[in-house]
Structures are given as C-alpha cells and as structure tokens.
C-alpha positions as a Markdown table, in Angstrom:
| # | Residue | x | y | z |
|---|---|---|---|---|
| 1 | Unk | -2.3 | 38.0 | 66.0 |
| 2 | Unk | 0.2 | 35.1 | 66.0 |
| 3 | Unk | -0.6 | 34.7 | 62.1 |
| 4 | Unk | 0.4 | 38.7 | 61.6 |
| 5 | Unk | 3.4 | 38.6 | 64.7 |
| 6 | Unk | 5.1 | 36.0 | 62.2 |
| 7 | Unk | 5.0 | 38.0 | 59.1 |
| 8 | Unk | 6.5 | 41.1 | 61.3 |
| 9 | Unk | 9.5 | 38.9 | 63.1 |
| 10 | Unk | 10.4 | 37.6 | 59.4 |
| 11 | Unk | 11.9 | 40.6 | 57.2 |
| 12 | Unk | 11.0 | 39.4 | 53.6 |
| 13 | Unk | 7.4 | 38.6 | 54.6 |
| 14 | Unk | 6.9 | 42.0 | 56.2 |
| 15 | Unk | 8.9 | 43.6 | 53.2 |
| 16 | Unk | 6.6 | 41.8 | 50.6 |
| 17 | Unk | 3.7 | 43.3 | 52.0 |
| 18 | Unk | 4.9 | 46.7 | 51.4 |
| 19 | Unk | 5.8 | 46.1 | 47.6 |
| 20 | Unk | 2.0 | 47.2 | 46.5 |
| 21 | Unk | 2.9 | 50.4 | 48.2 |
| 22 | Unk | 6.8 | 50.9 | 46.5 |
| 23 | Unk | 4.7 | 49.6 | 43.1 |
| 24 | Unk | 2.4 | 51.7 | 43.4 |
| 25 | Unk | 4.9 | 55.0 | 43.8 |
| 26 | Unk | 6.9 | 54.0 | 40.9 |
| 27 | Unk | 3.6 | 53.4 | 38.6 |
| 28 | Unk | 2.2 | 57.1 | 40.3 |
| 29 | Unk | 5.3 | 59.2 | 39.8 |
| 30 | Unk | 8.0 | 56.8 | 38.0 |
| 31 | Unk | 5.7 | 55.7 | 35.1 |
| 32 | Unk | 4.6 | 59.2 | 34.0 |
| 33 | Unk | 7.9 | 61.1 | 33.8 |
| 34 | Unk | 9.2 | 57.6 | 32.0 |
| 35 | Unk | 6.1 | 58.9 | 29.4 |
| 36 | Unk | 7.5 | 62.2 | 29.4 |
| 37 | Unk | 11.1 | 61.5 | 28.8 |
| 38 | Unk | 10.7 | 59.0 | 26.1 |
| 39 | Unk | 8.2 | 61.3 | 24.6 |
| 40 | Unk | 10.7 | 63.8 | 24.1 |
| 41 | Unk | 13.2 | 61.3 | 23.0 |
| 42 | Unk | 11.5 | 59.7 | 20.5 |
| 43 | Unk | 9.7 | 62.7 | 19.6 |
| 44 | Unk | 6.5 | 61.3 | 19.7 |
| 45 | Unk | 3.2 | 62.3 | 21.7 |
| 46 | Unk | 2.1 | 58.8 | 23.4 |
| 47 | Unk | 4.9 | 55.9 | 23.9 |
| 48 | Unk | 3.7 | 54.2 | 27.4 |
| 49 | Unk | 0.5 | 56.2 | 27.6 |
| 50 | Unk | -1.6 | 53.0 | 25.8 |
| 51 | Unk | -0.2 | 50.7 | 28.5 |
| 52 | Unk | -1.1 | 52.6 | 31.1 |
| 53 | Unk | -4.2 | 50.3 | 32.3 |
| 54 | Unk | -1.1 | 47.0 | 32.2 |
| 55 | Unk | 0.4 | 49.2 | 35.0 |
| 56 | Unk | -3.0 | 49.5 | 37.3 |
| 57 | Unk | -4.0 | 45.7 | 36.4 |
| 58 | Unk | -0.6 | 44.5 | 38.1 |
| 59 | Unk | -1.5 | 47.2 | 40.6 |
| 60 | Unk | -4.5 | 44.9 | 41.3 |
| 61 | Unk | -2.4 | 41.7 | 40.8 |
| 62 | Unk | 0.6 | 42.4 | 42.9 |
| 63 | Unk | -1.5 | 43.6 | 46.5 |
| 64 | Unk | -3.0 | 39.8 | 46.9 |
| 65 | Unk | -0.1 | 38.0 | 45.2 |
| 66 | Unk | 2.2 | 39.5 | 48.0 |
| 67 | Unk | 0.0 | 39.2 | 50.7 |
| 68 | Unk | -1.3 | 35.3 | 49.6 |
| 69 | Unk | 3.0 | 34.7 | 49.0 |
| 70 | Unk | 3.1 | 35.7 | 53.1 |
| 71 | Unk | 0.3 | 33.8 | 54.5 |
| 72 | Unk | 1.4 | 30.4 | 52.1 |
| 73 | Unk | 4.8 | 31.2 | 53.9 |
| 74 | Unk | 3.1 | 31.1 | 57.3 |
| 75 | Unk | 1.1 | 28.3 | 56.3 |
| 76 | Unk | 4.0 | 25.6 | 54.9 |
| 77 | Unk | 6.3 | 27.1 | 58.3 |
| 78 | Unk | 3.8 | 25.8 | 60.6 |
| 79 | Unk | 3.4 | 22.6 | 58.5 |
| 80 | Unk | 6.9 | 21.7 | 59.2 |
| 81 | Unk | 6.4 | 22.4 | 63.1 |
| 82 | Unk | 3.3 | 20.3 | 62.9 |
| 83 | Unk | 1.2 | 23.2 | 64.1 |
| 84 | Unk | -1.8 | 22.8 | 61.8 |
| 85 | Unk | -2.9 | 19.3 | 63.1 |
| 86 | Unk | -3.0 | 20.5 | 66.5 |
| 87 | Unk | -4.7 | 23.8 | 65.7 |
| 88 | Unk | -7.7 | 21.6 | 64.7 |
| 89 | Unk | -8.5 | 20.3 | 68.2 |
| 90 | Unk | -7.6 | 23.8 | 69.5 |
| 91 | Unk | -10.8 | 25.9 | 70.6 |
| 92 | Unk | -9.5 | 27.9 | 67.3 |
| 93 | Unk | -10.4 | 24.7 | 65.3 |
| 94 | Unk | -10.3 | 23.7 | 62.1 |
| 95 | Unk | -12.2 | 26.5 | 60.8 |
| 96 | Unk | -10.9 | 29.4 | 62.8 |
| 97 | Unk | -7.4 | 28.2 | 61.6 |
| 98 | Unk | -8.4 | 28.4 | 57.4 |
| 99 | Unk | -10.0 | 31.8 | 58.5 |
| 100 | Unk | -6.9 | 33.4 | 60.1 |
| 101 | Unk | -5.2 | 32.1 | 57.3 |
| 102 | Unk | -6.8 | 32.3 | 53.9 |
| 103 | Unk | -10.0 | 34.1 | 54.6 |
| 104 | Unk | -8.2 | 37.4 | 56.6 |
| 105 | Unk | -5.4 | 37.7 | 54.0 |
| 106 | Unk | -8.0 | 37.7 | 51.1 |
| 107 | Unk | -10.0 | 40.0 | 52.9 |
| 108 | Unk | -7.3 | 42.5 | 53.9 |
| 109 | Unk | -5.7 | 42.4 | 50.5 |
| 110 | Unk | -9.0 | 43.3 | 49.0 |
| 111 | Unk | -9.5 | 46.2 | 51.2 |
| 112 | Unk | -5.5 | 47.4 | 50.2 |
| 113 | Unk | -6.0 | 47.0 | 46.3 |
| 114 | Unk | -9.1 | 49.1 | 46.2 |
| 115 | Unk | -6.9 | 52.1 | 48.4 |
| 116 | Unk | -3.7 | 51.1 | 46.2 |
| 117 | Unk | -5.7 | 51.4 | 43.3 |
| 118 | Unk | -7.7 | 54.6 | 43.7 |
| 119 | Unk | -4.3 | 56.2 | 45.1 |
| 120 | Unk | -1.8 | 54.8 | 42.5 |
| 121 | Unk | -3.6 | 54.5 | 39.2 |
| 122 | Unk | -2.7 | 55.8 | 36.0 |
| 123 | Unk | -6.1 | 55.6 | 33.9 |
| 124 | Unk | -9.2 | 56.5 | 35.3 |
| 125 | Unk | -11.4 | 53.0 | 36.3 |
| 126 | Unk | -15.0 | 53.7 | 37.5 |
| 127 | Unk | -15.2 | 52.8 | 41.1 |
| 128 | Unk | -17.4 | 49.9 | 40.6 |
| 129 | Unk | -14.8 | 48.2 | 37.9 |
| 130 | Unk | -12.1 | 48.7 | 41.0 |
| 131 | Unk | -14.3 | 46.8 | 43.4 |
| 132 | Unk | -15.0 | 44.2 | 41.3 |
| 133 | Unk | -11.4 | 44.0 | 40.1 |
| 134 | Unk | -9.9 | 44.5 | 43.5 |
| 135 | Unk | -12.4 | 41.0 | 44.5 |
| 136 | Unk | -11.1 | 39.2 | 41.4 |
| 137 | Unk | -7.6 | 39.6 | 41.6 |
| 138 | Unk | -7.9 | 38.7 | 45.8 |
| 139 | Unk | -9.2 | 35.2 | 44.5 |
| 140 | Unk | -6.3 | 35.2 | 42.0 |
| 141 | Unk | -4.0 | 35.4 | 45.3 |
| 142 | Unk | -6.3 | 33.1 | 46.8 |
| 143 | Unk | -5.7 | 30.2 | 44.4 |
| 144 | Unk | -2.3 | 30.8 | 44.5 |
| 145 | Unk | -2.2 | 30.4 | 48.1 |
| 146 | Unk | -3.8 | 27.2 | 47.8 |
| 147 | Unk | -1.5 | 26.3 | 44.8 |
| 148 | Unk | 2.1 | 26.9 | 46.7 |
| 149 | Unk | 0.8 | 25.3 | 50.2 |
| 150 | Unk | -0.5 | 22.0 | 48.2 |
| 151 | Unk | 2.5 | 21.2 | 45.6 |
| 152 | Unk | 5.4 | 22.1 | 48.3 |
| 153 | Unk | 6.7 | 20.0 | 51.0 |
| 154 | Unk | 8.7 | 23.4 | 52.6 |
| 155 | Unk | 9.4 | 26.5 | 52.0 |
| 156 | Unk | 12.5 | 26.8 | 49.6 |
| 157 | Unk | 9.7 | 24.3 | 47.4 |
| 158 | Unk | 7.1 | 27.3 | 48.1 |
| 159 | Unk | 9.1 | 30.3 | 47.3 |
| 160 | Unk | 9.9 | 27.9 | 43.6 |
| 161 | Unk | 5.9 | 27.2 | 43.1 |
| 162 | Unk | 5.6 | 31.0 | 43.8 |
| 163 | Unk | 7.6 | 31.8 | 40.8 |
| 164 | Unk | 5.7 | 29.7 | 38.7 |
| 165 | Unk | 2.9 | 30.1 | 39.3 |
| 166 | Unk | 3.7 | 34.1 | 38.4 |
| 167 | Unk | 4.0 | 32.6 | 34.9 |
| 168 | Unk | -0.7 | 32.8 | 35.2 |
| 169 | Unk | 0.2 | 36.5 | 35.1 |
| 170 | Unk | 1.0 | 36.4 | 31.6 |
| 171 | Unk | -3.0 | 36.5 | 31.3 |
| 172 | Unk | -2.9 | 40.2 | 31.9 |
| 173 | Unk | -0.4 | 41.0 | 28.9 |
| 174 | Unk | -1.9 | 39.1 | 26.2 |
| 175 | Unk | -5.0 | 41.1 | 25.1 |
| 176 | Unk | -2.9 | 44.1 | 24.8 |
| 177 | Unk | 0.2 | 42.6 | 22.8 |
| 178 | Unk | -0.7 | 39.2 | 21.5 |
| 179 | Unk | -2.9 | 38.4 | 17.7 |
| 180 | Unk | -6.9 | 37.5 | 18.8 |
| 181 | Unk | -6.3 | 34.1 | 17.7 |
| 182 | Unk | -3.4 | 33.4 | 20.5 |
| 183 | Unk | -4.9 | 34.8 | 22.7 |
| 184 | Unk | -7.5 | 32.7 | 23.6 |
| 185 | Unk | -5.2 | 30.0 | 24.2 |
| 186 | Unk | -5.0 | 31.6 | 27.8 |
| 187 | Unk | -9.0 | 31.0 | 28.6 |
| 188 | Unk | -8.3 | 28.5 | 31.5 |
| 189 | Unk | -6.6 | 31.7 | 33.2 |
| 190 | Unk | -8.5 | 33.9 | 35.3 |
| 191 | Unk | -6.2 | 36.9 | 34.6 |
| 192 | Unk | -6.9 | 36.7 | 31.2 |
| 193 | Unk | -10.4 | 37.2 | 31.6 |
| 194 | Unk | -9.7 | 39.9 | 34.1 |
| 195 | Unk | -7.6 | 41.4 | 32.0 |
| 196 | Unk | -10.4 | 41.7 | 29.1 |
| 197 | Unk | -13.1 | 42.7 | 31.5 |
| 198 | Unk | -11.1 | 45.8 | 32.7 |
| 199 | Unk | -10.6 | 46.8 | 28.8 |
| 200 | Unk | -14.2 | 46.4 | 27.6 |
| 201 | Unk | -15.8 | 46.3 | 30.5 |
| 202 | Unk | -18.5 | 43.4 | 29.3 |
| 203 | Unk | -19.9 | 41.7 | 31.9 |
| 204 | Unk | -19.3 | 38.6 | 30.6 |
| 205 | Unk | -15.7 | 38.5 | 30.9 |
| 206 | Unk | -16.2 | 39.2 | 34.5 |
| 207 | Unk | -18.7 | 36.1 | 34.7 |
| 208 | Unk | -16.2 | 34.1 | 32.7 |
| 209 | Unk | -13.3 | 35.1 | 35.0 |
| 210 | Unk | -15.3 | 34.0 | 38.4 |
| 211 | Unk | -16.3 | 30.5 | 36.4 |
| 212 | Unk | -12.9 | 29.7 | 35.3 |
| 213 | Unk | -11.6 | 31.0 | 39.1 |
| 214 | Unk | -13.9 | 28.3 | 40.9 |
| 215 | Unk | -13.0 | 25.4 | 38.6 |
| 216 | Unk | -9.6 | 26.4 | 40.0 |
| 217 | Unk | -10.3 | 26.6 | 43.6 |
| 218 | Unk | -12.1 | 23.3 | 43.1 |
| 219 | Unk | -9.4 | 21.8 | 41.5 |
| 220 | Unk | -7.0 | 22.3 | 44.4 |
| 221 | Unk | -9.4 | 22.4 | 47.4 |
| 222 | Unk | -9.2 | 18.6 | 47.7 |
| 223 | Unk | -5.4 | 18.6 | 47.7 |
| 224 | Unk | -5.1 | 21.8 | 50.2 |
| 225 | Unk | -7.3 | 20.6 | 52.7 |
| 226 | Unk | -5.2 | 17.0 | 52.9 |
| 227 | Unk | -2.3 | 18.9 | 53.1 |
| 228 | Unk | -2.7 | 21.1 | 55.8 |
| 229 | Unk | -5.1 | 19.6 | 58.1 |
C-alpha cells in the first residue's frame, strides 16, 4: 500500500502507468484510420498494415517499461531517505521489501499486458503467444528496473538511465527493417529475440530470449542487491 500510495501522490508516476492504456487507444482506433487515410493517399492497398505486429510488440513493451520506470522511481526515492536499510530489520524484511517492489510490479504488469494486448491489438496473436510474450516483456521491465536503480545515485540520474536504456528497444524494430546480416548484431538483446519469436513463432527464439534475459538479470543482480540493501 505505501509502495502504490507513492506512485498515486506523485503525478508523472501515476500518469506513466496509464500510457499502456492512451497507447493502446491510439494503436486500436488511431493506427487503423492512419492505414486508411494513407491508403487513399498513396493509392495503395497496404502502407502500415505489414507493421501492424511493431505496434502490438510495443504494446507488450511499453505496459512493464512504464510500470518497472514507476517502481525504480519508488525505489532510488527511498534510497535517498535511507528507507531501504531500515526496511530490512522491519518485520517486512529484506525479502518482503524486493517483493513489494520488483516482484508486484512485474506481476501486475504482466496481468495488464495480457488485458492491453487482447483489447488493443492490431493482428491476431494466439492466446498462448500473448501469455508468453506478456511474461517476456515483464522481465524486460524487470531488468530495466534493476538497470536504472543500480547505475543512478538519484532520480534526475534514473529518469537519464531510463532513456537509455530505451535504446534495448531497438531489438523489436530490426527483424522487420534491418538486412539478416545486421541483425544479429542485436543477439545480446532480449527484445530481439522476442521480437523474432512473435514473427515465426519458433520456440527457440523464445528459449533464446529467456537465456539471454537471465545472463542479464545475473549480470546486474550483484550490483542491485548492494545498492539497495
């Protein structure tokens, strides 16, 4: 409760957890009469209609990216009040704390993408592909989390690492717009993997993208848990 009073008292917290939602409109309604008029202009019968699926994968993307942006918010705020290192002695302790703040946020953003994405989507994706797309893009969020909270010292520094490390996104893009051979110069991002499972739908890209996800959360594990405990 004090985790979600925080996001509601501060406005662009509360507000980034409603952009899935104002995405999701403009990709349901905005997207397709964009198709329609540019159709007509250009006097041709597809223009966005191939890139339909980029829309519903940063549909997936954006739920946990602005729910993992809040709770890293949350997190480096109570770093600079010194809260974390008395939460651990708390009857809350250590591991209530990391649950209230990593594990609920990835849960509930999980939940929202598979509603967001079975509301909003522009291309039909078989339920099971949204569940398991839904899970992999919450642990995209997740690493970010982990990502902004252990390489900034407030949060001005956050809200920069946030930015940057929105440049991983560029994953989804490249298997629809970039040659085969440059594109695999992106394998040590898990949205590019992601982003080839939900074309082909080949289980090994989704193997491949939950491989390449835990050498991440490895990697930074060490370094969050210093930092915040």
């Amino acid at each position: 409760m004090q985790y979600l009073n925080q996001i509601a008292r501060d406005a662009m917290l509360f507000l980034s957890c409603l952009a899935p939602v104002l995405y999701g409109l403009f990709v349901k309604f905005g997207v397709p009469s964009a198709e329609k008029f540019l159709g007509g202009y250009y006097s041709r019968t597809e223009v966005l209609a191939p890139y339909f699926l980029v829309f519903d994968l940063f549909l997936a993307v954006l739920t946990p990216m602005m729910f993992c942006f809040a709770s890293s918010m949350v997190i480096l705020g109570e770093i600079d009040d010194g809260i974390t290192k008395y939460m651990s002695v708390t009857p809350l302790g250590r591991g209530g704390y990391l649950t209230s703040r990593l594990v609920f946020p990835l849960t509930f953003s999980f939940v929202v993408s598979i509603i967001v994405m079975n509301l909003f989507s522009l291309t039909l994706i078989p339920f099971e592909m949204i569940i398991a797309l839904s899970f992999l893009s919450s642990v995209l969020g997740y690493i970010t989390t982990m990502m902004v909270v252990s390489f900034s010292a407030n949060k001005v520094e956050g809200m920069a690492v946030t930015k940057m490390s929105g440049i991983s996104m560029i994953g989804v893009l490249l298997p629809f717009f970039a040659p085969a051979k440059i594109q695999y110069l992106a394998v040590i991002l898990p949205s590019f993997w992601m982003s080839r499972y939900a074309i082909d739908g080949g289980i090994t890209y989704l193997i491949l993208c939950l491989i390449v996800s835990a050498v991440w959360v490895m990697f930074l594990l060490k370094k969050f848990m210093k930092k915040i405990i």
